[in-house]
C-alpha positions in Angstrom: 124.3 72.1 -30.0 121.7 74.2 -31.1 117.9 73.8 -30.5 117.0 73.5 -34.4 119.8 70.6 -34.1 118.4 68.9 -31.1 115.1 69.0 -31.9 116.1 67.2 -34.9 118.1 64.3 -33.1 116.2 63.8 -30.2 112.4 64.0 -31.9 111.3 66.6 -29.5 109.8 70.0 -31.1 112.0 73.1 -30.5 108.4 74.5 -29.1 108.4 71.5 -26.5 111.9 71.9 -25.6 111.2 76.0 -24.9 108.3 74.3 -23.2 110.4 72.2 -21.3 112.9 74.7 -20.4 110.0 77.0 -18.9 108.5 74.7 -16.3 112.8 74.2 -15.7 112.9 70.9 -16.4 115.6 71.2 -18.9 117.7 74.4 -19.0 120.5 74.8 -21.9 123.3 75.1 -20.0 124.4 77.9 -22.3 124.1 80.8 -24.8 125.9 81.5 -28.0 127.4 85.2 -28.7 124.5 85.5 -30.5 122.3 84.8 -27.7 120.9 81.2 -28.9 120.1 78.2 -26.8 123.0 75.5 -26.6 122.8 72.4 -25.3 125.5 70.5 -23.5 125.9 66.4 -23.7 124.3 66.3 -20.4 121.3 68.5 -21.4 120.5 66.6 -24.4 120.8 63.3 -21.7 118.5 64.9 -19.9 116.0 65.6 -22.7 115.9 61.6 -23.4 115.4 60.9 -19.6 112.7 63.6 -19.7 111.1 61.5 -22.7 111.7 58.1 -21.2 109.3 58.9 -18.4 106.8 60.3 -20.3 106.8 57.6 -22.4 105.4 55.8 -19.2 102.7 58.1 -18.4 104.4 61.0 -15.8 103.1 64.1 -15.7 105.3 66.9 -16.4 105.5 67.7 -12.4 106.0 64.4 -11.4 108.9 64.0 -14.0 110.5 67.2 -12.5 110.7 65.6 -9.0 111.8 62.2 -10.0 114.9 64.2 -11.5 115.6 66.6 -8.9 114.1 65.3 -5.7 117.1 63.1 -4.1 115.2 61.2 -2.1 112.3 60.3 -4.7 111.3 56.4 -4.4 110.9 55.2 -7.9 109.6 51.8 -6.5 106.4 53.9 -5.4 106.1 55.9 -8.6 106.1 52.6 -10.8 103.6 51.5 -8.1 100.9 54.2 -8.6 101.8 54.3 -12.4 100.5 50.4 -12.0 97.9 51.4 -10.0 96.3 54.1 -12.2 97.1 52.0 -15.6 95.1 49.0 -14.7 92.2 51.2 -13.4 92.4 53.4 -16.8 92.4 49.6 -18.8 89.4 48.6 -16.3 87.5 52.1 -17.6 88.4 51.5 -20.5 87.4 47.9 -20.8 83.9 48.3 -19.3 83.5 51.3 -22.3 84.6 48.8 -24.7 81.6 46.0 -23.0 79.0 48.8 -23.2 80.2 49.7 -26.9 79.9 46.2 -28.2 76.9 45.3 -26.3 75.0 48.2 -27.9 76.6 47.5 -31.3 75.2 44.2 -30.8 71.3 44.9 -30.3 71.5 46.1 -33.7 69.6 49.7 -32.8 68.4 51.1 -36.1 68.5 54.7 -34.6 69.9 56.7 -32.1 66.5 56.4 -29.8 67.4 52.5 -29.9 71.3 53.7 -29.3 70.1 56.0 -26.0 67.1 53.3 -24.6 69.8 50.5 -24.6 72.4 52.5 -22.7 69.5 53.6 -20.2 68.9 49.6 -20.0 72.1 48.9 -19.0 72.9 51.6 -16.8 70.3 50.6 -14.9 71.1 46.9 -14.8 74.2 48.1 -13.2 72.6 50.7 -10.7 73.0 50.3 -6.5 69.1 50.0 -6.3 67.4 46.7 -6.7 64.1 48.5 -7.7 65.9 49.8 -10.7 67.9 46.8 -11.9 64.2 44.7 -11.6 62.6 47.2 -13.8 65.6 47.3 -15.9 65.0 43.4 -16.3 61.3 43.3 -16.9 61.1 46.0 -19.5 64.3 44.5 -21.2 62.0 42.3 -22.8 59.8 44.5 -24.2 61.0 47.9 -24.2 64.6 47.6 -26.0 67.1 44.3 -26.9 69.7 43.4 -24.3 72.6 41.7 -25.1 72.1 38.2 -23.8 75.9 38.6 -22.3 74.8 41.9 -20.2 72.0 39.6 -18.8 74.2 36.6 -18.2 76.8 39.3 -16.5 73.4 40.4 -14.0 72.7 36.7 -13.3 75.6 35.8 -12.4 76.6 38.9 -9.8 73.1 39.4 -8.0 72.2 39.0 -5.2 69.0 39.9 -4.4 66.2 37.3 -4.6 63.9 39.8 -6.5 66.0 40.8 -9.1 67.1 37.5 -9.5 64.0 36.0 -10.7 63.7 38.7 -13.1 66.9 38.4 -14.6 66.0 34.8 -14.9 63.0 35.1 -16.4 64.2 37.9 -19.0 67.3 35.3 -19.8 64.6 32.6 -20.5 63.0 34.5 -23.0 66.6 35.3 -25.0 66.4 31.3 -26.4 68.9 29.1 -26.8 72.3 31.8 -26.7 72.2 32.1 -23.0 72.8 28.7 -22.3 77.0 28.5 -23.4 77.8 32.1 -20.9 76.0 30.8 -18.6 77.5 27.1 -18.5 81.1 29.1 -18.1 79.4 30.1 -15.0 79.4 26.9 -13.7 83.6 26.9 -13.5 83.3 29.9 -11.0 85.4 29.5 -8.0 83.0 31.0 -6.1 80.2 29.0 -5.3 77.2 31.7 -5.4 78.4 32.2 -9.1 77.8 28.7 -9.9 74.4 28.4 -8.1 73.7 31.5 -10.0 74.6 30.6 -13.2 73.0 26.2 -12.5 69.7 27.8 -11.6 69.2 30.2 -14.5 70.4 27.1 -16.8 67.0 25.3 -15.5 64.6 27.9 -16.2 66.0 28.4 -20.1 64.1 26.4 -22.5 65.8 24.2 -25.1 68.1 21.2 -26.1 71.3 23.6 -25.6 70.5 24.0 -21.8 69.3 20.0 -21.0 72.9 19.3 -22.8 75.0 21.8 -21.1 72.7 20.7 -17.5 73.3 16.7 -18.4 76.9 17.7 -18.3 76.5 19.7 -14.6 75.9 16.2 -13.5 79.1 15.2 -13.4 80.3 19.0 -11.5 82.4 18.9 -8.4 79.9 20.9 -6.6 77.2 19.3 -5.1 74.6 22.3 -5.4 75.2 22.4 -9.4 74.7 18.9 -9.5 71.3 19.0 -7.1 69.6 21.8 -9.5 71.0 20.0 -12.7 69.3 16.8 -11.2 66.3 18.2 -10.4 65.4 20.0 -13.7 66.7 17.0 -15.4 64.5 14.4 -13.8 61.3 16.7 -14.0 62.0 16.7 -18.0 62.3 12.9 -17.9 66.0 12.6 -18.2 66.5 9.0 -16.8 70.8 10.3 -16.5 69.9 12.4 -13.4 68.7 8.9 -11.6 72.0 8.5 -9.3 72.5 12.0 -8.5 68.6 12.1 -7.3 69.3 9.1 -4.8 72.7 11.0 -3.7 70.4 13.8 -2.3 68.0 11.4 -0.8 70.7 9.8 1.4 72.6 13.3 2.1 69.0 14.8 3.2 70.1 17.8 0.6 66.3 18.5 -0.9 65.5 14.9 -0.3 61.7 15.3 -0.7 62.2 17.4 -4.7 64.5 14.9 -5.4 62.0 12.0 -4.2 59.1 13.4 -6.4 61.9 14.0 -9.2 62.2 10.5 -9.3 58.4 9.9 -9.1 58.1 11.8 -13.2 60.8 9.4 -14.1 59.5 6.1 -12.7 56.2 7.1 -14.6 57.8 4.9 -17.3 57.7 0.8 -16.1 61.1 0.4 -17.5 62.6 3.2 -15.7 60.3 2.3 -12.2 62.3 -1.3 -11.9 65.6 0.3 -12.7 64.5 3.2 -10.1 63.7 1.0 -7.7 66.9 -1.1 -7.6 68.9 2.2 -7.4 66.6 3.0 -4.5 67.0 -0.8 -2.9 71.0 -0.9 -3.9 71.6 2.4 -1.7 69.4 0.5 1.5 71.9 -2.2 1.4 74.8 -0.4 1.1 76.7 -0.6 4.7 77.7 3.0 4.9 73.9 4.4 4.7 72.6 5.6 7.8 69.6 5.1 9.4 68.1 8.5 8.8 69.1 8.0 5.2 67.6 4.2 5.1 64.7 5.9 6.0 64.3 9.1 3.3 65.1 5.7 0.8 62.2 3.9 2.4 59.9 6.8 2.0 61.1 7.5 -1.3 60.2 3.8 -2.8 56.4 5.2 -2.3 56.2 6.9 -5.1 57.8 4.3 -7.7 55.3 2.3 -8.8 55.9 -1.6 -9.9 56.4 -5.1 -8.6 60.0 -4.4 -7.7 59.5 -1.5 -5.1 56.2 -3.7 -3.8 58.7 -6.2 -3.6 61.2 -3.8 -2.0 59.1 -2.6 0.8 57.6 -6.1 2.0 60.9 -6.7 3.0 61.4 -3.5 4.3 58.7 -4.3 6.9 60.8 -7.0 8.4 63.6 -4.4 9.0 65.3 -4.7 12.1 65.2 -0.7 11.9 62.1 -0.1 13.2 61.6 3.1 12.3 62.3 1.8 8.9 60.0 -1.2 9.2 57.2 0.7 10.2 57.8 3.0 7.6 57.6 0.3 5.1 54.5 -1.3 6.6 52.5 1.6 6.4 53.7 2.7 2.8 52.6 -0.9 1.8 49.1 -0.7 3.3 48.4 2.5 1.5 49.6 0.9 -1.8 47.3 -1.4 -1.3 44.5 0.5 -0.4 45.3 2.3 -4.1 
C-alpha cells in the first residue's frame, strides 16, 4: 500500500508518516519499481499502535522503546503516565481557581486584573509576612474572592496570619459563612478549628445559624467555640454545651462567664441554674467538676442558684461546701 493510500485509511498525514519513518519508528518495509514507499500489513499495524500510544500521552521516544525494547514494563509507563496526568490536571485546576477567582472580583481593567493576581500570589507565598500583608491590604487595596480567603483560613497555620485572614473574612459579609461551614466536615481537626473560629468572628444571621448548627458537631472543639460565641450573643441553645465544658474543665471559666450574658435574663437565670444544679447531682460528676459547677452558680443571679448554693454549703465535699459558703457570703454582701 502506498503512502497517499495509508495516510488516507489510517488518518495519519503522509508528512507525519515520513516523520515517523525518520525518527525509525515505522519503516515501509518496501519500495515500488518506482521507488515509492509501500507499506506491508504489519507496517500499517504498526502505524495504529504508534497512534494508540500517543493517544495516551507518549512522547515519540518513549513510544519507540515501548515497541522495540523487549524488556519495557508497561505497568511503569501507565504508572508515570498516571503520575504526570494527575499533576498536569492539579496545574491545571489551580489555573482554572485563579482564573475564576479573578473573573469574579469583577476588575474593570487590566490594573484590577494584575493587583488581584499579585493578591493572591501572595496569599499563597512561603512567607507569613507576605501572606499578612496580602490579607490586610485585601481589604482595601483590590477585592478577593471570598473563596481564596476561606481557602487561607482554612490551611494556615500561623497565629499572625490567622487573625488577619480572619479579620479580612469578617469584613466580606454574610458569603463567607456557607465555605466556611463545609469546613466544619474536615477530617482533620485543625481545619475545623480553623474554619469554627473564623465563623465566630463573621457578623450576621447566616454565621449564628450555621454556628447554632456546630452545636450539635461530633467534635468537641467546634462545639466549644460555637458555644461560646453563641452564648455571648444571647443564644439561650448554647446552654448545655456551656455546662459540658464546665464539667470537662475544657475553657471552663469562658464558658462560666458565657453563661453569666445569658442568665442576664430572669427567665433564662432559673433555667440556668437548674442546668447548673442538674449536672451537681448527676452521679458520674466528679469532684473537680462539682466544683467548676459550684463556682459557676456565682455568676447566675436569682432565687434558684441562692437556693442552689445554701445547700451546697452543707456538701459533704468540702471543698465544695466551702466553696459554696463563701460564694453565698459574697452574694450577700452584693
Amino acid at each position: 500500500m502506498l503512502i497517499g493510500e495509508v495516510a488516507r485509511r489510517s488518518g495519519v498525514s503522509a508528512r507525519m508518516l515520513r516523520h515517523y519513518e525518520s525518527l525509525g519508528l515505522v519503516r515501509p518495509s518496501g519500495r515500488t519499481g518506482s521507488g515509492y514507499r509501500e507499506y506491508s500489513r504489519e507496517d500499517i499495524r504498526r502505524i495504529f499502535h504508534v497512534e494508540s500510544l500517543r493517544s495516551l500521552g507518549l512522547s515519540l521516544r518513549e513510544i519507540g522503546r515501548a515497541l522495540d525494547e523487549p524488556g519495557f514494563a508497561p505497568s511503569a509507563l501507565v504508572d508515570d503516565l498516571v503520575r504526570r496526568t494527575r499533576e498536569r490536571i492539579a496545574a491545571e485546576t489551580e489555573l482554572l481557581t485563579r482564573l475564576l477567582r479573578i473573573d469574579a472580583a469583577g476588575p474593570a481593567g487590566w490594573e484590577d486584573v494584575l493587583q488581584a493576581v499579585a493578591l493572591l500570589q501572595a496569599l499563597g507565598s512561603k512567607s507569613p509576612d507576605a501572606r499578612q500583608r496580602a490579607a490586610l491590604s485585601s481589604v482595601h487595596e483590590a477585592a478577593v474572592p471570598v473563596d481564596a480567603l476561606v481557602e487561607a483560613v482554612l490551611s494556615e497555620t500561623d497565629t499572625n496570619v490567622a487573625g488577619a485572614l480572619r479579620w479580612a473574612l469578617a469584613r466580606s459579609g454574610d458569603d463567607a459563612a456557607a465555605p466556611l461551614a463545609q469546613g466544619l466536615d474536615s477530617p482533620v481537626a485543625a481545619v475545623r478549628e480553623r474554619a469554627v473560629r473564623a465563623l465566630t468572628e463573621l457578623p450576621g444571621g447566616e454565621a449564628t445559624a450555621r454556628l447554632r448548627h456546630a452545636l450539635a458537631s461530633p467534635d468537641a472543639v467546634v462545639r466549644g467555640y460555637a458555644a461560646l460565641a453563641l452564648g455571648t450573643q444571647g443564644v439561650v441553645d448554647a446552654v448545655p454545651t456551656l455546662i459540658d465544658m464546665i464539667v470537662a474543665g475544657r475553657n471552663d471559666t469562658d464558658a462560666a462567664d458565657a453563661l453569666s450574658v445569658l442568665a442576664g435574663d430572669g427567665a433564662r437565670a432559673d433555667r440556668i441554674a437548674a442546668g447548673l444544679v442538674g449536672r451537681l447531682a448527676h452521679d458520674g460528676t466528679g469532684a473537680p467538676a462539682r466544683g467548676r459547677l459550684t463556682q459557676a452558680l456565682a455568676g447566675v443571679p436569682g432565687t434558684r442558684a441562692s437556693r442552689a448554693l445554701a445547700e451546697l454549703s452543707r456538701d459533704e465535699d468540702r471543698a465544695v461546701a466551702l466553696t459554696a459558703t463563701y460564694l453565698l457570703r459574697l452574694r450577700e454582701e452584693q
